[in-house]
C-alpha positions as CSV (number, residue, x, y, z in Angstrom):
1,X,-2.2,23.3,11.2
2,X,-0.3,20.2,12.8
3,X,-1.9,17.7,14.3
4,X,-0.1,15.3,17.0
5,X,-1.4,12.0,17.6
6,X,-0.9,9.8,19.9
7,X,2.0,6.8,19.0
8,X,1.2,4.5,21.7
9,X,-1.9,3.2,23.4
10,X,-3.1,0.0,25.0
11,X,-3.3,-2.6,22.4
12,X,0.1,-1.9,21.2
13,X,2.4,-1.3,24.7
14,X,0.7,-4.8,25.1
15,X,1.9,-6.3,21.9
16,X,5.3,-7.7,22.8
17,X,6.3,-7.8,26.8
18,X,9.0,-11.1,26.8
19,X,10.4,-13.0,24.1
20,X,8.3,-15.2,23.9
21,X,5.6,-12.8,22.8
22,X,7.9,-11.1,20.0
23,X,8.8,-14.6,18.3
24,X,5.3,-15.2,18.5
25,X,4.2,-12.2,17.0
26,X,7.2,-12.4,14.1
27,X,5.8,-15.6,12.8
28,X,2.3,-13.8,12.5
29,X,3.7,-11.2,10.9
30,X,5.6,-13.5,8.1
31,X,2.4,-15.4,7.5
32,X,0.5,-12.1,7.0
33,X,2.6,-10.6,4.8
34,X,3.0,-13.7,3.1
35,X,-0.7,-14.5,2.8
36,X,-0.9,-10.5,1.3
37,X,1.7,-10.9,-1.2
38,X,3.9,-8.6,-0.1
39,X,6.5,-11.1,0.9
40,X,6.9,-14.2,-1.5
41,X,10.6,-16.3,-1.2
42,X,12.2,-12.8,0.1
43,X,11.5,-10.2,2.3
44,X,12.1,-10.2,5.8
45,X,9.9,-8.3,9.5
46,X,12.2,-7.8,12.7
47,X,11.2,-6.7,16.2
48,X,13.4,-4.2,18.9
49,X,13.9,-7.5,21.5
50,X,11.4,-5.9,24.4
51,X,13.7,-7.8,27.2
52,X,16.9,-6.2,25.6
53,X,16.5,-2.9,23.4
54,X,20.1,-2.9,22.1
55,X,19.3,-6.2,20.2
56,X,16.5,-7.5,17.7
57,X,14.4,-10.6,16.7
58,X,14.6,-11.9,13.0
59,X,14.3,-15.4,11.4
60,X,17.1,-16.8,10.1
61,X,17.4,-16.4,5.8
62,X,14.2,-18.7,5.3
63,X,11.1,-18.2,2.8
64,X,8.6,-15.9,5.4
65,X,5.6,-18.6,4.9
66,X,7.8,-21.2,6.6
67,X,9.0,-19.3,9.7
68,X,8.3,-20.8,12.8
69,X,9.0,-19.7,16.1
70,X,12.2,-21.8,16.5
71,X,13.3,-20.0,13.2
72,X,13.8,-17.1,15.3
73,X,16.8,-15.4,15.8
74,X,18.2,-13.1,17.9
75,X,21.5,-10.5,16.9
76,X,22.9,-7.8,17.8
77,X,23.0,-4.3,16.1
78,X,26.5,-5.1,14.1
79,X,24.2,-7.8,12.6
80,X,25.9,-10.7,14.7
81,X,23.8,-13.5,16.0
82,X,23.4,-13.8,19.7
83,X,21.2,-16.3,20.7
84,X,21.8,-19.7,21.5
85,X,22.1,-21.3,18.0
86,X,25.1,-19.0,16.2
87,X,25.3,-21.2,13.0
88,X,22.3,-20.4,11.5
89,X,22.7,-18.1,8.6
90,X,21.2,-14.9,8.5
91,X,20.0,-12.5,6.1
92,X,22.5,-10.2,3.9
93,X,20.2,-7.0,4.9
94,X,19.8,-7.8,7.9
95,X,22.2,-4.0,8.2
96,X,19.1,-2.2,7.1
97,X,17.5,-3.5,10.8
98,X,20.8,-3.1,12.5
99,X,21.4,1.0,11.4
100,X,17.7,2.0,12.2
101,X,17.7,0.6,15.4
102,X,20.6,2.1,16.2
103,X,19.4,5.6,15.0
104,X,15.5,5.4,16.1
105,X,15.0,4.4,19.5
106,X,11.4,5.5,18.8
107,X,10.9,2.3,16.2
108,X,10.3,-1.3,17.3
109,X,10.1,-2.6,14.3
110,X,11.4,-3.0,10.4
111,X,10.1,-4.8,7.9
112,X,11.9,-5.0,4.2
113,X,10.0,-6.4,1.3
114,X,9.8,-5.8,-2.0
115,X,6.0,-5.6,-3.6
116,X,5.8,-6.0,-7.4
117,X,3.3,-2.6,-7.8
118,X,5.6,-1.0,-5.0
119,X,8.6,-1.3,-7.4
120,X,6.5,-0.4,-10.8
121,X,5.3,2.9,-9.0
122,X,8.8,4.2,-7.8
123,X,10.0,3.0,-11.5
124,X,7.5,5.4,-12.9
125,X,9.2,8.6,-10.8
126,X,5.5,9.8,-9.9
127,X,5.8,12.0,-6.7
128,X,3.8,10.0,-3.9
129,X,0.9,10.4,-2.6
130,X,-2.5,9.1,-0.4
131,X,-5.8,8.4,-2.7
132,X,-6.9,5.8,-0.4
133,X,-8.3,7.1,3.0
134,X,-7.0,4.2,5.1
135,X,-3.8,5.2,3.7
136,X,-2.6,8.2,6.1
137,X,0.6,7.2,7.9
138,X,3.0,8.7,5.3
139,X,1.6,12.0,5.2
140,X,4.9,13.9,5.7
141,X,6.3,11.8,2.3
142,X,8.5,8.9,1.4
143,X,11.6,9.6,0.3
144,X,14.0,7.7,-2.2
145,X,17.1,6.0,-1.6
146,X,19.6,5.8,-4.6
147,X,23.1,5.2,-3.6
148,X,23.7,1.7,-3.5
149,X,26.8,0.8,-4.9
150,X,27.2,-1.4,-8.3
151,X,29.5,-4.0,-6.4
152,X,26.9,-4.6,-3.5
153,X,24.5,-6.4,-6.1
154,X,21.5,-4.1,-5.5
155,X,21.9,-5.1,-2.1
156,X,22.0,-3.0,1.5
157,X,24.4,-5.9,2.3
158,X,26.7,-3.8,4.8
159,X,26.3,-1.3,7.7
160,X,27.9,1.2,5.1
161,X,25.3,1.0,2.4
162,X,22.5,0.7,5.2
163,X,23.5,4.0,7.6
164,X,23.5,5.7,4.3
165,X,19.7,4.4,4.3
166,X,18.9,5.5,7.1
167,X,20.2,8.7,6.5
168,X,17.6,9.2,3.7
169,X,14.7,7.4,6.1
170,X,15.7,10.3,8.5
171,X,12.6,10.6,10.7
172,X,10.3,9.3,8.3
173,X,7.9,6.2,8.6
174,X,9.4,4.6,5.4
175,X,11.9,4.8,2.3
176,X,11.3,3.7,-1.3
177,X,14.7,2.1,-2.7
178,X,15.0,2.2,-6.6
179,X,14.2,-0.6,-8.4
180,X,14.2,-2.6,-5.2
181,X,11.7,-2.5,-2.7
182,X,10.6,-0.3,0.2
183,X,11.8,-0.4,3.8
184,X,8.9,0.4,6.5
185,X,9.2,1.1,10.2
186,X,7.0,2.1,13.2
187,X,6.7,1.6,16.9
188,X,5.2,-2.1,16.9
189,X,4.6,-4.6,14.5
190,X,0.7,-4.4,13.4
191,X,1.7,-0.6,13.1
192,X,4.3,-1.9,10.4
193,X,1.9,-4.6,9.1
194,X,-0.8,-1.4,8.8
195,X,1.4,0.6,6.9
196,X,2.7,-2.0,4.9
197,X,-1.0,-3.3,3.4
198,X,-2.4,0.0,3.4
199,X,0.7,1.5,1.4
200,X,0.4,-1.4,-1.5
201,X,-3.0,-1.0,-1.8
202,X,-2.7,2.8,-2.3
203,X,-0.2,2.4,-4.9
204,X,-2.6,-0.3,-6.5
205,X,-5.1,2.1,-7.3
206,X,-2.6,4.5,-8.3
207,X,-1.0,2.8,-10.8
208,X,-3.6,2.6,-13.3
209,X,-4.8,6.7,-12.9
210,X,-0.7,7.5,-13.7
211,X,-0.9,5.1,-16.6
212,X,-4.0,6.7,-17.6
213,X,-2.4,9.9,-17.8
214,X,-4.6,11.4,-15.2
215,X,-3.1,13.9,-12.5
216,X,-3.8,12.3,-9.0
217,X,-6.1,14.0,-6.3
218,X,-3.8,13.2,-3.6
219,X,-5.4,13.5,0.5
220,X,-3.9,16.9,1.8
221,X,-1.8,16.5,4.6
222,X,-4.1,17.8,7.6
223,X,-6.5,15.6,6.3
224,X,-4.2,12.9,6.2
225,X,-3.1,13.6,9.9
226,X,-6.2,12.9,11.3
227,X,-7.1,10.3,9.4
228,X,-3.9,8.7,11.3
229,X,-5.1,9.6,14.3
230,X,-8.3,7.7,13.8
231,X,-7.2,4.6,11.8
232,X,-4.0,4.2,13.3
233,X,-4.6,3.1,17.0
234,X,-8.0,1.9,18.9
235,X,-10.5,0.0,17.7
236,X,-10.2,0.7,14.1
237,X,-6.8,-0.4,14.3
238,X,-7.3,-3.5,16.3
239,X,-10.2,-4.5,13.5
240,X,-7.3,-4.8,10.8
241,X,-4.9,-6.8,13.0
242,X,-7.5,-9.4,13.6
243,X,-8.7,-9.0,9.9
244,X,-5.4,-10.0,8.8
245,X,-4.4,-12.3,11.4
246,X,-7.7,-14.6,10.6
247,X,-6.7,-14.7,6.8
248,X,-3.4,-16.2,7.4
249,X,-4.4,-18.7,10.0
250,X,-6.9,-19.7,7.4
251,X,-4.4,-19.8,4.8
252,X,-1.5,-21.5,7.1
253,X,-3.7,-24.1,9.7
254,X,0.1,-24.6,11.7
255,X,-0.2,-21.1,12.9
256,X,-4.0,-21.6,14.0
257,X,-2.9,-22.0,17.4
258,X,-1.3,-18.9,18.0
259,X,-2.8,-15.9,19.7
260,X,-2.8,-12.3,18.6
């Protein structure tokens, strides 16, 4: 049986209404993912501009625990900057942001990083799967992207390599990319920030049970449905966002300031 859920509810159509708002909540989402070590010098968390949906927010090619809110950027969906300050230099994958915009007008935002245990587990070519409870938003699967071409460096460093991501990522919440990293989307940022922390940690406890040799007891998907539909909006939700947002303000006092 299917169950639908609901992908939008007050706490997140409040998250971003100007500009100001989405640069604000960019840096927090740096510094989380930063403070998790899921970003360390790379990786890289964009936001759908809420005062122009045809463009996005990013930081300019910078280490995530440094971003500030003037490291902001704002480009366009060929990956051109279009704010005010066009010499900054911009990340090489900022494509992957640029093609799933362009092809999911239900997402709002991207993130790209690339977890140590994330790229162990796809290494190991174990078919994925939930353990962890809190872990629910990729019940329909994660697929795998393979087809990056030797000459791009192992990088999605054109709109070429990237629609062919996309592609794979189809209508999916996120896609694994061999031996490289994972790219995650969603409707909002803490939704992205939930599915990112919740996916790492699912694949920490899987790790050891594959390298035991054991055969996982993976969450069935109805289960795993409305498990989303309880954890992934409301109060439960909310809990995590501030969870996570009081960890990196204690672990960055520059960002103390900022709401969430």
């Amino acid at each position: 049986m299917h169950v639908e859920f609901p992908i939008t509810n007050e706490f997140i159509q409040e998250e971003a209404k100007t500009i100001q708002d989405g640069k604000r909540m960019l840096v927090l989402a740096n510094r989380i993912l930063a403070q998790q070590g899921i970003f360390d010098a790379f990786g890289h968390i964009s936001l759908r501009n809420p005062e122009d949906p045809n463009t996005f927010l990013i930081t300019r090619s910078l280490s995530p625990e440094l971003v500030t809110m003037d490291d902001i950027l704002t480009l366009d969906f060929n990956g051109d900057i279009v704010s005010e300050d066009k010499t900054q230099k911009t990340f090489l994958e900022r494509f992957i942001h640029c093609s799933i915009y362009k092809a999911r007008p239900d997402i709002n935002s991207v993130a790209h990083p690339h977890p140590p245990e994330i790229i162990t587990f796809i290494a190991t070519g174990a078919p994925y799967g939930s353990i962890y409870h809190l872990d629910v938003t990729f019940h329909d699967g994660i697929p795998l992207f393979t087809d990056i071409p030797v000459e791009s460096g192992a990088l999605i460093n054109s709109m070429a390599v990237a629609d062919k991501l996309t592609e794979t990522l189809g209508k999916k919440r996120g896609v694994m990319i061999r031996n490289h990293g994972i790219v995650i989307v969603g409707e909002s940022i803490p939704r992205v920030i939930y599915s990112t922390i919740t996916l790492r940690d699912n694949i920490r406890m899987l790790l050891p049970a594959i390298a035991a040799g054991a055969k996982p007891v993976y969450i069935d998907r109805e289960s795993a449905e409305y498990g989303t539909k309880t954890h992934f909006c409301g109060s439960p939700f909310k809990r995590c966002w501030d969870y996570w947002n009081s960890l990196a303000k204690k672990t960055y006092e520059d960002i103390a300031h900022l709401e969430h």
